[in-house]
N, C-alpha and C positions, 0 to 999 in steps of 0.2 A: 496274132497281135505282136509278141515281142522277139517271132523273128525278124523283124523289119527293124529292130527297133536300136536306135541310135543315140548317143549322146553327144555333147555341142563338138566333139573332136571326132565325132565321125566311128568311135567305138563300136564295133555291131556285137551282139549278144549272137552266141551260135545257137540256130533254130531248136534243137532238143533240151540246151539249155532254158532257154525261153519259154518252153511249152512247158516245162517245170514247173515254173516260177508261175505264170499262167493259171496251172492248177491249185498250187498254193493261196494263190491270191482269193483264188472261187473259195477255198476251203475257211481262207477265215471270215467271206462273206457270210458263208453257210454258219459257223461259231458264233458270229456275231448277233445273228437272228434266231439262234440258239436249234436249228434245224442239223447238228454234229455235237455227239456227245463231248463233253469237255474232255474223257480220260482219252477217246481216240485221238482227238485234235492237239491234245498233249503232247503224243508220241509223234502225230504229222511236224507239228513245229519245231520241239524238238532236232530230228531228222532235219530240219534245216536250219539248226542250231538258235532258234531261238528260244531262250530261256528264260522263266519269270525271274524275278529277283527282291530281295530283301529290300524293302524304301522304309526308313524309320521317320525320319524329321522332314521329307518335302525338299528339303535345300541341296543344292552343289556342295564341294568343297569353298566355295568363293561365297555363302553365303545367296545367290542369288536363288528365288526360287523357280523350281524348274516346270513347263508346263504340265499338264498332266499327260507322263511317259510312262504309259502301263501296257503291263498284257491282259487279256480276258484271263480270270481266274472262273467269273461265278455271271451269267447272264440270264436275263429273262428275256420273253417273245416279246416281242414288239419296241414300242419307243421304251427311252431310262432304260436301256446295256446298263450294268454296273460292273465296274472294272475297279480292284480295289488292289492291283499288285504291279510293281514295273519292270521292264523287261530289258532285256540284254541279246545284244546277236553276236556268236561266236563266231569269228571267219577264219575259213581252214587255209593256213599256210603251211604246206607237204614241205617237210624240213626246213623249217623256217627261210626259203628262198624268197626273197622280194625283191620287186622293178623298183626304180623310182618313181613309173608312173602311177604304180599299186600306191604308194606311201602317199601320193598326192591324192589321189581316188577315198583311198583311206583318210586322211585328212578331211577333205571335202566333207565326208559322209559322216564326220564324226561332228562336225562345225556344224551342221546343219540339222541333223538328227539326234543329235545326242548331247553329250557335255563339256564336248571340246576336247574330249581323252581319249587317245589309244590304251590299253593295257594288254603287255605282252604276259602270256599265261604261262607255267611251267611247261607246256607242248608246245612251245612254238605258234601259236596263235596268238590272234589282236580279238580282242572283246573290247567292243564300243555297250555303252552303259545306258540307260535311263531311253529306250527308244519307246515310239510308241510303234503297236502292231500294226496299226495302219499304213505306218510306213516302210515297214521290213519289205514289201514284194519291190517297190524303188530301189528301193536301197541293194535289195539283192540285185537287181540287174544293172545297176550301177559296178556292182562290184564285177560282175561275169561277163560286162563288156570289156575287162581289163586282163580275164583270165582266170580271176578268184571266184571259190566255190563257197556257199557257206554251208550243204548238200554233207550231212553225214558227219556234221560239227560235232553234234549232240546226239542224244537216243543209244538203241540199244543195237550197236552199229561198229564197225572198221571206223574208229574215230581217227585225229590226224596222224599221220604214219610220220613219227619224229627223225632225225639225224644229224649228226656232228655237224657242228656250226660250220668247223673244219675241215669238213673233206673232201680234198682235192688239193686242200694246200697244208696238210700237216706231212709235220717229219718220220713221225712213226706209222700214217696208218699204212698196211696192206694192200691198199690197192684203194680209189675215190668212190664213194659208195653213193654219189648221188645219182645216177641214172637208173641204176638199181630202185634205189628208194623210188623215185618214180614212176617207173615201173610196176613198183608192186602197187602203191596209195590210186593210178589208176583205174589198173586191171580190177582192185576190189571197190572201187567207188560205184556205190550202186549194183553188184553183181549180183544176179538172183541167188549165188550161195552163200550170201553174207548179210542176207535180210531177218534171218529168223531166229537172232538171240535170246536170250533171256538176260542178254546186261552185254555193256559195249566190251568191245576188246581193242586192247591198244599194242602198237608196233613199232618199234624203233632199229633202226639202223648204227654200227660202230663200227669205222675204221681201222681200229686197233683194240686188243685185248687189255693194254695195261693202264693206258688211261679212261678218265671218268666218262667220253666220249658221249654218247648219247643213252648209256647205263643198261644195256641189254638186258642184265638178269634181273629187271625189276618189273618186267611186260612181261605180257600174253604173249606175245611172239616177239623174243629181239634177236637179232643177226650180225653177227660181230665177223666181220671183213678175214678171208682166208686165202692163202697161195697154197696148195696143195701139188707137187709135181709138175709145176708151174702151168694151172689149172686156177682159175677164179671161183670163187663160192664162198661159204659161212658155218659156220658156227651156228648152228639153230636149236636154239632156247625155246621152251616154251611151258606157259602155264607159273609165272610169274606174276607178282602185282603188287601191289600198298594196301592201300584202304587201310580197313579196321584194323584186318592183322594180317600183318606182308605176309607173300611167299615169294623166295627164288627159285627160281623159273630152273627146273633141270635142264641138262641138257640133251636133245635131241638127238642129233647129227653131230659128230663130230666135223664131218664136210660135206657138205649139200652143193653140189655144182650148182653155177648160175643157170641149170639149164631146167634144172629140178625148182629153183626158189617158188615161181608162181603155180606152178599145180600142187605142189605140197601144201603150200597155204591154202591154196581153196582148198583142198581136203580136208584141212583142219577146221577151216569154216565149216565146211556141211558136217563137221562130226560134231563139232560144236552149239551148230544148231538142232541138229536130232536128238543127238545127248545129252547136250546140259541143262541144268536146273528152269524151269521156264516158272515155277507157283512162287518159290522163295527166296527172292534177290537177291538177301542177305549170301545165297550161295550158287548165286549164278553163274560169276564168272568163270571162264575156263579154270583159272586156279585150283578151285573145287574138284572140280573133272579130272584133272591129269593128276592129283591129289590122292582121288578115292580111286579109281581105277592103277596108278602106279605108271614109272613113264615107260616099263617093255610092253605092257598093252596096249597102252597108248600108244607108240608105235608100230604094233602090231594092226592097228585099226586105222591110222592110216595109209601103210602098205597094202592093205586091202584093198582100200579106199582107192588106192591110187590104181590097179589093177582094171576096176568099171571104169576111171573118171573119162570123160570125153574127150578127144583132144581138142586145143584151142591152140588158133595160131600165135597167137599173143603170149601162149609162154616163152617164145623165145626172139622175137622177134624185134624184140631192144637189144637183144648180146649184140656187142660189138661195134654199138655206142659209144660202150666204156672206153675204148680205147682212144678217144680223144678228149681232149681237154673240155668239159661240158661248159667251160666259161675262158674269155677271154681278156689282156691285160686292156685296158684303156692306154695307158702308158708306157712308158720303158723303163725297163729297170735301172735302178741305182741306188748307190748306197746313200746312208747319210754320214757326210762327210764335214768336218771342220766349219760348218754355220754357225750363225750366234744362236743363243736357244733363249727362247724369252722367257721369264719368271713362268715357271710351274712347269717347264716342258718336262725337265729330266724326273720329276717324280711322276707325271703321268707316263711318262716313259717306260719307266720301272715297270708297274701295275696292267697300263693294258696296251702294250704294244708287245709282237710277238713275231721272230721271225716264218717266215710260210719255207717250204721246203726249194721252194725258187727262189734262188740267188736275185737279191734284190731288191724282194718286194714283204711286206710285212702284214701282218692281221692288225686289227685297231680294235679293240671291244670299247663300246660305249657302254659304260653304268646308267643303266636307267633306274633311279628311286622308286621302290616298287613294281618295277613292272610299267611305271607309267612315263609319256610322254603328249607333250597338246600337240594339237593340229596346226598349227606354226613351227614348233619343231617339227617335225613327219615332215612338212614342205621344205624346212630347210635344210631336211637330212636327204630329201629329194636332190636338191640341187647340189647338197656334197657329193650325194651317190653321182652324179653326171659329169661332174668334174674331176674325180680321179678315180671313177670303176669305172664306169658307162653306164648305160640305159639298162640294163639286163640285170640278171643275177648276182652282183657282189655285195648285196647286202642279205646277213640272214641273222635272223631272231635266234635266242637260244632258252633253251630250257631252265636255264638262272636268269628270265625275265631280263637282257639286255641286248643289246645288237651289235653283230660283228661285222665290219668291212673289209672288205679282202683286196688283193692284188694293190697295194699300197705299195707305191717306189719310197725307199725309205728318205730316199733325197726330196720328199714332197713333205715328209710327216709335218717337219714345221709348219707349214704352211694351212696343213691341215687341222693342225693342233688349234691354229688360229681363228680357223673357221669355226670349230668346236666351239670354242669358249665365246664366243657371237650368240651362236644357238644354244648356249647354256648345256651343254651335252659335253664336256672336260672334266668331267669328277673323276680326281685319280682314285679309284676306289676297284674296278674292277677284278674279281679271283680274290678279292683281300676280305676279312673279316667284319669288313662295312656294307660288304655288296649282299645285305641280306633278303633273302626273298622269304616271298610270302602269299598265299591267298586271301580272297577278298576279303575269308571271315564274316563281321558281323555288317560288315558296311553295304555288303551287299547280296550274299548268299542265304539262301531260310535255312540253311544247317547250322548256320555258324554259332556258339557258344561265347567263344572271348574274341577281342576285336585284334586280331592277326596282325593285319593293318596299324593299326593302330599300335601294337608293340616292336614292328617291324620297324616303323619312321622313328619311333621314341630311342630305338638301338642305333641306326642306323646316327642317327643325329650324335647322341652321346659319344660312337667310335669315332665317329669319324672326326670328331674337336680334339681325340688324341690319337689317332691310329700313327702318328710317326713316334710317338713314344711309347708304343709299343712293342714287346719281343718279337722279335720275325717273326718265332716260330707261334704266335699267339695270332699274329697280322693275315696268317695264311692257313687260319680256320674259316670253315664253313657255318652259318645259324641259317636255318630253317626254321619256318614258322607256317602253324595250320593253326585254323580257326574252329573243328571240331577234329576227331578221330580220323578223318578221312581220307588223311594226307594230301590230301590234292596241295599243299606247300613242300610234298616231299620230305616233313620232316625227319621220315626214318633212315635218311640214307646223307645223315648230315653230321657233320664234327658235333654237332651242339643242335638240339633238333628239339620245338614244343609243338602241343596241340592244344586246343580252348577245351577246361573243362569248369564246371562250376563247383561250390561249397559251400554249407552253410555253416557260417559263421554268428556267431553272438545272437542269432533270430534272424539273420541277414543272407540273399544271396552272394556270394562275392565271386568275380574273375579269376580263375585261377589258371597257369599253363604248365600239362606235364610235361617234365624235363624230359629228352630224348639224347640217351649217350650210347656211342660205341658203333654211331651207323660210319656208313666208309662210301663215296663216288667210286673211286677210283675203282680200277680193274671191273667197270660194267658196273660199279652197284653190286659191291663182293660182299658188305656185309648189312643188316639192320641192325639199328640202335635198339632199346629196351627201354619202355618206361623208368624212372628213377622214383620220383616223389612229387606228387603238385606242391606249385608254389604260389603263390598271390600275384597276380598280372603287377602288381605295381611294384612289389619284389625282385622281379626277373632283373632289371637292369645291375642293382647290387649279385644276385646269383651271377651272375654273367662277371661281373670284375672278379669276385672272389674266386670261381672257376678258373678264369682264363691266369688270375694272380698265382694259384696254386700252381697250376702247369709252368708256366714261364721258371718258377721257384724251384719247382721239386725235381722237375722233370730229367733223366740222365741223357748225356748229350746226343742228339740226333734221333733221340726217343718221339715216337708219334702220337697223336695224340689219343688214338684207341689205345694202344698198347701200355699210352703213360694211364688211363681209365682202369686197364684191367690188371697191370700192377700192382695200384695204390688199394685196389679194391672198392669194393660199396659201404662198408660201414666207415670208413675216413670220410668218402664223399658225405655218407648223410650228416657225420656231426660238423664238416664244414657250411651244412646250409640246413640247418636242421630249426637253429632259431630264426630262421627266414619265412619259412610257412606257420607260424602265428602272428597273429594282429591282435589290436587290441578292441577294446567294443568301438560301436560307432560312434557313439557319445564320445569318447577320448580323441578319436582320430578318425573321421570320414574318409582317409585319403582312400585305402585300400578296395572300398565299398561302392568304386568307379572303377570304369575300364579307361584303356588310352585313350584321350585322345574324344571322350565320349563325358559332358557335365551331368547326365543324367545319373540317375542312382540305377546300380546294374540288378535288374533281374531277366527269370526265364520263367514269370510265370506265378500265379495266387497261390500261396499253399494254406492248405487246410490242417487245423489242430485239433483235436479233440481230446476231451477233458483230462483225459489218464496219459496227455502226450510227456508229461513230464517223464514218469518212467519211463513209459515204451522207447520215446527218443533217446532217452540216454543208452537203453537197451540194444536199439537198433544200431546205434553209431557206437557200441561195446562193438558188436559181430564184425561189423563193415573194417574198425578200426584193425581188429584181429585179422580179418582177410587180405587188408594192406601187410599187414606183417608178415603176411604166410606168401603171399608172391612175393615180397620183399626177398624172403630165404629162397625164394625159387630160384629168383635171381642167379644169387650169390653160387646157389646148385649146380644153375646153367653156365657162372663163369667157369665151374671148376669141371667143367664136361661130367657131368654127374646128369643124365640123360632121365634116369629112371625115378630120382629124389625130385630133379626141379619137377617131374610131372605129378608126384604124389603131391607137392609141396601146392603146387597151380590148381589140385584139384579140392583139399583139401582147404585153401583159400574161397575156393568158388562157395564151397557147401556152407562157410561160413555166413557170407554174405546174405546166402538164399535163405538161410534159416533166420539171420536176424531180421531180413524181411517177410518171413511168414511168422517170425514171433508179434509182430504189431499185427495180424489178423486172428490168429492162435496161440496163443501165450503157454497152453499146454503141448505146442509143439516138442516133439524128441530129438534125438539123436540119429534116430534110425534114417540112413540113407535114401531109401526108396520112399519112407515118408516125404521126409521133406522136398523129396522132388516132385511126388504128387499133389504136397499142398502148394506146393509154389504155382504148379503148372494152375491147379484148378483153383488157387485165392488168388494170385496175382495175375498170370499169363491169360488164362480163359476171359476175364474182365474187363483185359487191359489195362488193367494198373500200371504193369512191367511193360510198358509199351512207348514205343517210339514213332512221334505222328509220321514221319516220315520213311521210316522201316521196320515197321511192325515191330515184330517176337524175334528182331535180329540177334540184338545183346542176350533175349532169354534162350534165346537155340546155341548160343555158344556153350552154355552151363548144360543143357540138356543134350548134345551131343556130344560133349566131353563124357558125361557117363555113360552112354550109350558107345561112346568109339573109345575106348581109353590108348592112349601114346601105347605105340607097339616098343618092347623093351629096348633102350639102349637106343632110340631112335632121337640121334640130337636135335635135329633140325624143327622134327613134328612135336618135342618139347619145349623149344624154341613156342611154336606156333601156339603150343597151348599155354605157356605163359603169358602172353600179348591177350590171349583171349581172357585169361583170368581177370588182369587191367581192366580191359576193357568192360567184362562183367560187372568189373566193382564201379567204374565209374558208374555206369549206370545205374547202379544198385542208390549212388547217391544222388543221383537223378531220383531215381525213383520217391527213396526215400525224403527228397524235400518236397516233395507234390503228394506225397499221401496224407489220405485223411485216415488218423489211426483208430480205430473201434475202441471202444471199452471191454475189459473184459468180462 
């Protein structure tokens, strides 16, 4: 059926592609009549990136209300499906490369399906919103008549293989990494050794070691651009990631020839998927594996590996590619030269234009607010792409949610400038302290806690009414925002970094986001941030002046902004924001007791009290408050390379927490260590009280394999990791603890 199958331009879908889509379409017939279990159909959708999604109030951003755009969550046989959740299709863009004709395709398909929005994700991808499942298998062959896959978007899978916006046209990298990348995203798309994970693994590509590039050390596999005895290859990382609590990714290979890149990595898939965790998600990812095994094993098991593997023609049969230019000028080069510049050119000048390593021609980053952009811009970024890149590759999405233009004659920018500010796409904000990203959060993710979104537009707005009376060096920080622990906003590897957590305050849920300082882009994603202290969502924007005020003030000249962090120390930081995390009741002031951007009163959910809750509450939020203080000192432990204290300090915290949540079931609880982890496991964990609907006994297996694995001595990094987990523990511990019902004793 849809290898024949054409759209009004004469588009053909390639026949294997087709017969895909074909079977997808049968599968959610099958879903729909309830004839395919929901959790297998899950994973099938999934895998073609379609994803359910958060829908709270029905409406668009524009007020209008939208029709019913859901995915099947929950169905019965026969007539009345009931579909009670809406969906999202994620489409894979391999290093954010787009046609103009994709952005019109793209456009089209967002106008008609969806809500008239592209949103570009932190991987280089467009996520269209609010679709309904009926029309994902159209929609997919719409898109794969133009080249694009949505095949391996989502699921437990080689998700999109990312890479510098810039490569092919920057001045430092080593060599153009996009045919490479190519190459690899591919050769694993759909390979039978890359189907059997227990959680996805992601891959990126960098040009060069010292910039922020495409952030190597913070993936499963990243590969950072190498000349070797003038010899092509990489730098291969692996067993990196975010989530809950980062890891940097060791290093592999010091230099992996281009010739070795593709059967190594399938090695590493198939060890990955024999290997790694498949029962407890929570520690699925390769992370874990190259973690508990150490990385000379871990190399020692793929050198094994690599010894059976079978040959395939395709490891090498891209080298040599690379040697020419994978994209072409539309234009001719020229500089810009003595033209008039019309109101606002020279300050978007400054911000996002950037010379390419070709005499002449220049990069253009567009700021996209949020990540987003309608389907009337996408066509009119179409017809700029055809007017001064061409039809092909000069436009690519980047990982800070914005799009880059390349091969720009600088003797054109004017004129392009102009066209810009037509399409509303001029915002001199780009690389600057305005251009904050974010995920979707509460708006439209089931993880989300605080509305990401929603704090991200609220900053974004505020700077940007002052960002030129700003200190440079304040103008040329990074904020990052996530809407639960997950990072999927990358908060940990940002100047200024939160994530959504919640609080109970006066009887009340309230928004809160933790601070994230001391993370770093540059050099791959060289360092991660640490929690600091939550603060009240409606706070943040004050936290934010007085931080960035402090720096600008104190700071010694050419000091950066980690370094001016670990200088000044953590207890200056807390008592400069220290009266910022209390409110007042709700009675006196509602404001706090809403999220951005959201009139509804914020909660996560009914919580139960029971009679004796006056003590026990006060009791439980004694413990919890104590085990904030005791990772707090961890901290401070960890800045001073004190390896073996921040661990006692992070563990020491945990025990806290756990005990003042098995004291609201046991009040005659002890001290005793193994007590308390047995009552926790079998009052709270067995229960699921300490339980997370979406990842079980995650938070409680960090507490429980802390004791069980303790930080091997002097080991900064794995102290590192167990401080984050301690965090995280505790948030959840007030998770927990606003949703319990407490016994009597």
């Amino acid at each position: 059926m849809s290898a024949s199958w054409k759209n009004a331009l004469g588009d053909a879908i390639p026949a294997d592609i087709g017969e895909e889509i074909d079977v997808y379409e049968r599968q959610c017939e099958l879903r729909r009549d309830d004839n395919i279990d929901e959790k297998v159909f899950a994973e099938v959708r999934l895998r073609r990136g379609a994803y359910g999604q958060r829908y709270d109030n029905g409406h668009r951003n524009d007020g209008k209300q939208i029709r019913d755009l859901v995915f099947p969550t929950k169905a019965t046989k026969g007539p009345g499906v009931e579909w009670d959740a809406p969906g999202m299709i994620r489409i894979k863009i391999p290093y954010g490369g787009v046609t103009a004709r994709q952005l019109e395709v793209m456009a089209d398909l967002a106008e008609e399906y969806c809500d008239a929005i592209l949103h570009v994700t932190t991987r280089q991808d467009i996520q269209l919103h609010f679709l309904h499942i009926d029309d994902s298998p159209d929609l997919m062959r719409r898109l794969a008549a133009v080249g694009i896959t949505t095949r391996e978007a989502c699921g437990n899978a080689v998700r999109n293989v990312t890479g510098c916006p810039f490569a092919g046209v920057c001045k430092t990298e080593a060599f153009d990494t996009t045919v490479a990348t190519e190459a690899l995203w591919k050769f694993l798309l759909g390979h039978k050794d890359a189907q059997d994970f227990g959680r996805k693994m992601k891959i990126s590509f960098s040009g060069c070691a010292s910039e922020a590039c495409a952030m190597a050390r913070m993936h499963d596999i990243g590969l950072v651009a190498k000349v070797q005895d003038g010899k092509r290859g990489f730098e291969y990382y692996v067993g990196g990631g975010l989530g809950a609590v980062p890891h940097q990714a060791p290093l592999l290979y010091e230099f992996l020839s281009e010739e070795e890149l593709l059967p190594i990595s399938q090695c590493i898939c198939r060890i990955f998927g024999r290997m790694g965790e498949k029962k407890n998600r929570s520690k699925a990812r390769i992370k874990f594996l190259v973690a508990k095994l150490g990385i000379e094993e871990f190399r020692k098991l793929i050198e094994e590996e690599r010894k059976t593997l079978p040959h395939d023609d395709r490891w090498t049969d891209w080298i040599g590619k690379n040697e020419k230019e994978p994209e072409e000028a539309l234009l001719a080069a020229a500089e810009l030269n003595g033209q008039t510049r019309p109101d606002g050119f020279d300050i978007w000048f400054k911000t996002n234009v950037k010379p390419q390593r070709q005499p002449g021609f220049c990069t253009v980053e567009l700021a996209m607010p949020l990540g987003d952009y309608t389907s009337a811009q996408s066509r009119a970024l179409a017809d700029i792409a055809r007017t001064y890149v061409g039809e092909t590759m000069g436009v690519r999405l980047t990982v800070e949610q914005n799009v880059v233009l390349r091969w720009i004659p600088g003797a054109k920018l004017i004129d392009l400038f102009q066209d810009l500010v037509k399409a509303k796409l001029a915002s001199p904000s780009a690389q600057t302290i305005v251009d904050v990203t974010a995920c979707p959060g509460t708006d439209t993710c089931k993880l989300g806690i605080a509305a990401s979104r929603g704090l991200a537009g609220e900053l974004r707005e505020r700077l940007a009414a002052k960002q030129f009376e700003l200190d440079e060096a304040v103008r040329g920080l990074k904020i990052k925002v996530s809407g639960c622990f997950n990072s999927c906003g990358q908060h940990h590897v940002a100047d200024i970094g939160f994530y959504g957590v919640t609080r109970k305050r006066h009887g009340f849920s309230v928004p809160h986001f933790q601070m994230i300082l001391g993370g770093q882009m540059d050099n791959n994603a060289h360092s991660y941030g640490l929690p600091q202290f939550a603060i009240p969502a409606k706070r943040i924007p004050e936290a934010i002046d007085r931080l960035t005020g402090w720096y600008a003030k104190e700071r010694e000249q050419s000091e950066g902004f980690q370094d001016f962090i670990k200088r000044m120390g953590k207890p200056p930081l807390k008592d400069l924001l220290k009266d910022l995390t209390e409110i007042a009741p709700y009675e006196e002031d509602p404001t706090p007791y809403t999220d951005w951007h959201d009139p509804r009163e914020y909660t996560t959910g009914d919580i139960g009290i029971g009679e004796c809750a006056g003590e026990l509450v006060e009791t439980v939020d004694f413990g919890i408050s104590e085990a904030e203080r005791l990772a707090f000192e961890a901290q401070i432990a960890l800045d001073a390379k004190d390896a073996d204290k921040a661990a006692k300090l992070a563990m020491d915290a945990m025990f806290s927490a756990a005990k003042a949540l098995v004291y609201t079931q046991n009040i005659d609880i002890t001290n005793d260590r193994a007590a308390i982890v047995a009552e926790f496991t079998s009052r709270l964990v067995e229960p699921q009280i300490f339980w997370d609907q979406y990842v079980g006994a995650k938070y409680a297996d960090y507490f429980r394999d802390a004791v069980a694995e303790p930080v091997p001595a002097g080991d900064l990094e794995a102290a590192h990791r167990r401080v984050e987990e301690a965090t995280l523990f505790i948030e959840a511990s007030h998770t927990c603890k606003n949703g319990m019902k407490v016994v009597e004793a």
